[in-house]
N, C-alpha and C positions, 0 to 999 in steps of 0.2 A: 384798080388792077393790082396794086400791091398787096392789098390786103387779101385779094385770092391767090396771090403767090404764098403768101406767108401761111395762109390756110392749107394749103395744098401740101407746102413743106413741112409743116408741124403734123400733116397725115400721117406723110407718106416717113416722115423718124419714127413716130410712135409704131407703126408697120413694122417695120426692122427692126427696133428693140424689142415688141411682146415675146418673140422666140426666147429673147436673152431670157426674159422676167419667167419665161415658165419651165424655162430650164434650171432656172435656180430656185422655185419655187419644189420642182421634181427633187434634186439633191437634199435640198433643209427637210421635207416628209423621208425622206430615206432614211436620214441622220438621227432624224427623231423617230424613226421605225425602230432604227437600230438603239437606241437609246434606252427604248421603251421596252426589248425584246432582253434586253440586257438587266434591267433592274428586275424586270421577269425571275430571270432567270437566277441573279443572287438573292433574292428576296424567297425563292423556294429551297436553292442550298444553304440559307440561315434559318428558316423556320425548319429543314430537315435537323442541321445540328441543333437549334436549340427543343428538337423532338427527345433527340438519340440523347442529350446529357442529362434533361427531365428524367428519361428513362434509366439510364445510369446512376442518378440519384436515389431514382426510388427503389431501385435494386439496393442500392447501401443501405438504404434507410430499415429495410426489409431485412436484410441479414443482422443487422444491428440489433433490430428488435426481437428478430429470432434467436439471438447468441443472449442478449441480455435477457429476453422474457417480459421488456414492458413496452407500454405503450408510449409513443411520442409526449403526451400529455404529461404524464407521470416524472418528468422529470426529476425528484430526488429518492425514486425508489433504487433501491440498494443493489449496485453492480456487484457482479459475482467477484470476489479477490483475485480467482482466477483468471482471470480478464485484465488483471492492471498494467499490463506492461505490452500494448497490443503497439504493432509496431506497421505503417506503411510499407510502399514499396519501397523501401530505400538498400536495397541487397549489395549495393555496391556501395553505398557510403552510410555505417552505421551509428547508429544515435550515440553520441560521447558525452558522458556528463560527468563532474565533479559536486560532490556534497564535501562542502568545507564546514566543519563545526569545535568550538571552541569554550571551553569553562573559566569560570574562578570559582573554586569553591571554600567554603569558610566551617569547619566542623567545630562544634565546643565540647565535642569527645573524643580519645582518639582512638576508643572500638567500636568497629560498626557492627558485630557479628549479632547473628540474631539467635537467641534463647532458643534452643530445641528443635535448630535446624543449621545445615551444612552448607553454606555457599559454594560456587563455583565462584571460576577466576571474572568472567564477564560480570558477577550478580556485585561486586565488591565496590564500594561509593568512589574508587577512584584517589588521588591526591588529593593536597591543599592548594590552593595558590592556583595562579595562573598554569594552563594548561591548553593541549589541543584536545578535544576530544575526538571520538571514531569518525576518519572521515572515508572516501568512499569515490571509488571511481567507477563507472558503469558504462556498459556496452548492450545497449538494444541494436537487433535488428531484423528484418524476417531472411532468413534461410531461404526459399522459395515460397510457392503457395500450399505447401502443405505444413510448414515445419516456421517458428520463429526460435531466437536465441536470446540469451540475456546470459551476461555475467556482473559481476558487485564484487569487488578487490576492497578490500576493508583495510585499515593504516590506523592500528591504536596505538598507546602507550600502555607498558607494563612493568611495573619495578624499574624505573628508568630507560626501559629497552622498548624498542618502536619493532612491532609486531607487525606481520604482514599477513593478512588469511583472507583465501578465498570464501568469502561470505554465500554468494551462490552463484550455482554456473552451470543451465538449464537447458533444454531444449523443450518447445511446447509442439503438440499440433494446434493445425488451426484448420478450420471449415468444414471439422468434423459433421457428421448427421446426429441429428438428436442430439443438439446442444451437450454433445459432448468433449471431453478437451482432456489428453494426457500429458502428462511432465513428466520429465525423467532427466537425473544431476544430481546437485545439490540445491537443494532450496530450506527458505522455510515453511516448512507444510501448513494447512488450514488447520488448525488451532486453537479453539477459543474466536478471540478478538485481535489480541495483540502481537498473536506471536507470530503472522505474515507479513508485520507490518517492520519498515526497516526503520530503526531508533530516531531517524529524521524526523519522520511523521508523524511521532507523538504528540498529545496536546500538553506534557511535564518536559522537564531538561532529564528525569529518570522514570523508571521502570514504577510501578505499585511493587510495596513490597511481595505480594504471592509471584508473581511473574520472576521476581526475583529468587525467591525460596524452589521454586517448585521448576522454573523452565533453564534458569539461569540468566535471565534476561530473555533469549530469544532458543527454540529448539531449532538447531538446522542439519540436518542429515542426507547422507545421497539413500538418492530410491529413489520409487517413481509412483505417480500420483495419479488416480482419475476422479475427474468429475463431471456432474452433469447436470444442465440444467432441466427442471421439469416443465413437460408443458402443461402447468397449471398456469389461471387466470393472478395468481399474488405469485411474487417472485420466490422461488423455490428451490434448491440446490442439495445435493447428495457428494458426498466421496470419501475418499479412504486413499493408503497406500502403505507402501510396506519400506524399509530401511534398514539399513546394515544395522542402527543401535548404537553407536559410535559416540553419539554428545548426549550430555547431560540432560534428561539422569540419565540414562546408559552409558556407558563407555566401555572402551579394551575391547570391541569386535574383530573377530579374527572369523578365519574360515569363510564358506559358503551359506551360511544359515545365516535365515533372515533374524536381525535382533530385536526388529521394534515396529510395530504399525498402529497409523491412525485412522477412525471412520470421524464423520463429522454428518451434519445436516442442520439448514436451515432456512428458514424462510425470513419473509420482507411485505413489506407494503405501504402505500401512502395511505394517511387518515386526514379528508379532504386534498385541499390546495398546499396547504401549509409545513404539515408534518408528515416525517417518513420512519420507518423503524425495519428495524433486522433483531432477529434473537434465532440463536443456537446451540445445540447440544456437540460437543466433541470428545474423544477419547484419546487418549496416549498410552499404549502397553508395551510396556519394555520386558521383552520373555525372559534374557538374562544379562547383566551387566555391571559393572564397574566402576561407581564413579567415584573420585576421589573429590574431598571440598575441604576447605580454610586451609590453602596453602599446601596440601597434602599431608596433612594432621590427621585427619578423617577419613574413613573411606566405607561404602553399601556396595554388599553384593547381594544381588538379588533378583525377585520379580519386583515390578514395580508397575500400577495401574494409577493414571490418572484420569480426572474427568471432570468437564470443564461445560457448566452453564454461561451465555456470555447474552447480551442485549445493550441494542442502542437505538436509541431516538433523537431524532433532530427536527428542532422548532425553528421556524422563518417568522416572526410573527410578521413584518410586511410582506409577507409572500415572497421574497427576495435574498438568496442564502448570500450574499454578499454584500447586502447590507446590514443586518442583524440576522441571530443564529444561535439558538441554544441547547447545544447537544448533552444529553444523558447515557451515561454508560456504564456498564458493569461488570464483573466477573465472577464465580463462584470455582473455587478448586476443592479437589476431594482426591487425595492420595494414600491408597493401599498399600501397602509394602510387604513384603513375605523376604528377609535373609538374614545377613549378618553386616552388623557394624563393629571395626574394628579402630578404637581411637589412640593413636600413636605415642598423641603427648599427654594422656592418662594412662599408658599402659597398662587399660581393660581389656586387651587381647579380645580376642573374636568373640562378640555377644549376641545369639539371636532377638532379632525383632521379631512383629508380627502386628502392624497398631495402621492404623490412619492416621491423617492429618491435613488438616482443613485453613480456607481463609476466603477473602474476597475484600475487593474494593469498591467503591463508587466514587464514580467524577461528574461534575458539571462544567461544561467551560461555555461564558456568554462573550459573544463578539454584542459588543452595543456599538460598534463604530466600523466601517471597512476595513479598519489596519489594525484596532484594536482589542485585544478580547482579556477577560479574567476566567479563572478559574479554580476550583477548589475541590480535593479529592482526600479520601480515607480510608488506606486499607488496615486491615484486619488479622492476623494469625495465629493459628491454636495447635499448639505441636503435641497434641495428644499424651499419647502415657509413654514415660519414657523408662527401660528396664531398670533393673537393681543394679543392674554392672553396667551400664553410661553412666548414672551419677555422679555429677564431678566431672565428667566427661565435655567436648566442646558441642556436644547437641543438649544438653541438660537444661531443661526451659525454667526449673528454679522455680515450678509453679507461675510463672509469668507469661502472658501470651501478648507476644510484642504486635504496638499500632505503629499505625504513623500517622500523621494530617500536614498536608501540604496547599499552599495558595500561590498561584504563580498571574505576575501579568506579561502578555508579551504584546511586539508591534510589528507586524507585517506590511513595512511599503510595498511590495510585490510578490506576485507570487516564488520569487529570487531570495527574499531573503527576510530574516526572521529577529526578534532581539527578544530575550527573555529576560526576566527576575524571577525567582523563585526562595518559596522560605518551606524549608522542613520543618517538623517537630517530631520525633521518632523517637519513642521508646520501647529500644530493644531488648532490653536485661531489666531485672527488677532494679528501679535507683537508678536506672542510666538513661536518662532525657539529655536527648543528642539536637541541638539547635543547628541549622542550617542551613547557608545562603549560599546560593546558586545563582552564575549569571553568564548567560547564552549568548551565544549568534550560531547562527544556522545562514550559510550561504551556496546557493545553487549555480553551478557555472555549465553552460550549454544545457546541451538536452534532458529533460526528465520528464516521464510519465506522470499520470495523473495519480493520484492515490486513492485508492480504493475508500467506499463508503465506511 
């Protein structure tokens, strides 16, 4: 009889709890309805964003390719110069950077002047001994989405006195149609090779002497620039632009007329994986101008036409520009002149010219290491015929057409900062072999641009 009570009652519990059991069996499927409904549901708003950023990408990727002219692949084909200073959105906080750079230099002459040609104040080797050299403060930013800015505040030494000049201070468009692109400021225009590029950037602690003879180091002028890239299958670029005439060689522009303008074009392309090259044709005509050289002893008035063959090439040989890298490069000048040269401290009173004059360098510089590279360069200059009345004069080349040969090493721990040696041998004047040791640091603080190929 117990054991059918106890049966009975272990029924009639299990009766009264099944409700409970399927009632919480009903909530846990809800739970995990809801669980399920939910991961749904984020699992389609992250496959939507990561749709929409793919797509955003590949819009960048696409303008890029269209601004530069290559293809993704192509990685060391040669960016347009005008492209080097591209700036995000940062319109309200802009790019700040400082180039800090410093010398010793050791001369075993104490003329540097070159035989048959006029320096300016930039083109001159500078002191002896410990020094700061051109340092440099910079401001990138974009304006909005049609227009970016750039300024470069430049801080030299000169005859003891610390110089202040604005080196450039530009405004670009940006997302022109037909890879096209205007400036308009001061800058320094497309050029040759050298002369867009700011004294940081070089692979020497100085200039080759023709950049020195002929540009003064750097030409930099207000006016305003176009360029454009073409839409050819090898990298391709055109432009020109017009200038008040102002720096050397021109100088003394006054009035409304234009004084000086440049055309330029060139092309690029990769041969294979490995190596890439650029070569171009450029011009500088100066209609009328003034420019005074060696201290204001000297001085051309005149026309004045230059013209400027330039080429470069760069070897990876492990396919890897950052771990070895052997760049080739070159320059060719050719300068006309139609005026008068008047030399102060020959008092030859005004003499007309009428003559060319010529020169060019070639450099190699090998990185065999990430931080480490050498280098070795030679320019060339021929100061043509010089009148009966300069002779004696400080342009008077004395039948001698001044070299130079330079070898320099330097070490790059980061892309921040830089340490050179360098050894001149320059002979400027017949009999004057000028020995000279050079020694660097180039330091970057905050923001800077990439530099152009």
């Amino acid at each position: 009889m117990s054991k059918k009570l106890l049966l009975a009652a272990s029924a009639a519990s299990m009766l009264i709890a099944s409700p409970a059991f399927a009632t919480d069996d009903q909530d846990l499927n809800a739970l995990r309805a809801e669980i399920s409904a939910m991961k749904q549901a984020y699992e389609t708003k992250i496959t939507a964003l990561e749709n929409k950023v793919q797509s955003l990408e590949t819009q960048q990727t696409q303008t890029a390719e269209k601004i530069a002219h290559v293809e993704p692949a192509t990685a060391n084909l040669p960016r347009p110069a005008t492209s080097t200073r591209r700036v995000n959105d940062n319109s309200f906080n802009p790019e700040i950077g400082v180039i800090l750079q410093g010398k010793y230099q050791s001369f075993s002459e104490n003329s540097g002047e070159l035989a048959g040609f006029g320096l300016g104040e930039e083109a001159e080797r500078g002191k002896e001994g410990l020094g700061i050299d051109e340092s440099e403060l910079n401001f990138s930013a974009s304006v909005d989405d049609k227009f970016r800015g750039s300024a470069t505040i430049a801080l030299h030494e000169h005859e003891g006195e610390t110089e202040v000049e604005i080196e450039e201070a530009y405004v670009a468009s940006m997302a022109l149609p037909y890879g096209l692109e205007v400036k308009a400021g001061r800058f320094f225009p497309e050029l040759g090779y050298l002369n867009s590029h700011h004294s940081h950037a070089d692979d020497f602690a100085d200039r080759p002497l023709t950049n020195r003879a002929f540009l003064d180091g750097n030409y930099g002028d207000d006016g305003v620039q176009i360029a454009a890239i073409l839409p050819t299958d090898f990298y391709s670029e055109v432009g020109g632009g017009v200038y008040r005439g102002n720096d050397f060689p021109g100088g003394d522009a006054s009035g409304s007329d234009i004084g000086s303008w440049t055309a330029y074009g060139r092309i690029g392309g990769d041969i294979g994986e490995k190596t890439s090259w650029r070569a171009g044709l450029s011009t500088l005509q100066v209609e009328e101008g003034t420019r005074s050289a060696n201290e204001d002893m000297l001085s051309f008035t005149g026309e004045s036409g230059l013209y400027i063959a330039d080429a470069r090439m760069v070897y990876a040989p492990t396919g890897n520009n950052a771990n070895q890298e052997i760049i080739l490069q070159g320059e060719y000048f050719v300068r006309d002149e139609d005026g008068i040269y008047n030399d102060t401290d020959a008092l030859t009173g005004d003499v007309a010219y009428d003559d060319s004059q010529s020169g060019w360098y070639a450099q190699s510089v090998y990185k065999f290491a990430p931080a480490w590279r050498v280098g070795a360069r030679y320019s060339q200059l021929y100061a043509g015929n010089i009148p009966a009345g300069l002779v004696g004069s400080a342009i008077d080349d004395e039948g001698h057409n001044p070299w130079a040969a330079a070898a320099m090493l330097d070490w790059t721990p980061s892309e921040f900062s830089r340490l050179r040696a360098q050894y001149n041998h320059e002979e400027l004047a017949d009999g004057q072999d000028d020995n000279q040791i050079i020694l660097q640091y180039i330091m970057s603080i905050g923001a800077h641009g990439a530099h152009a190929y």
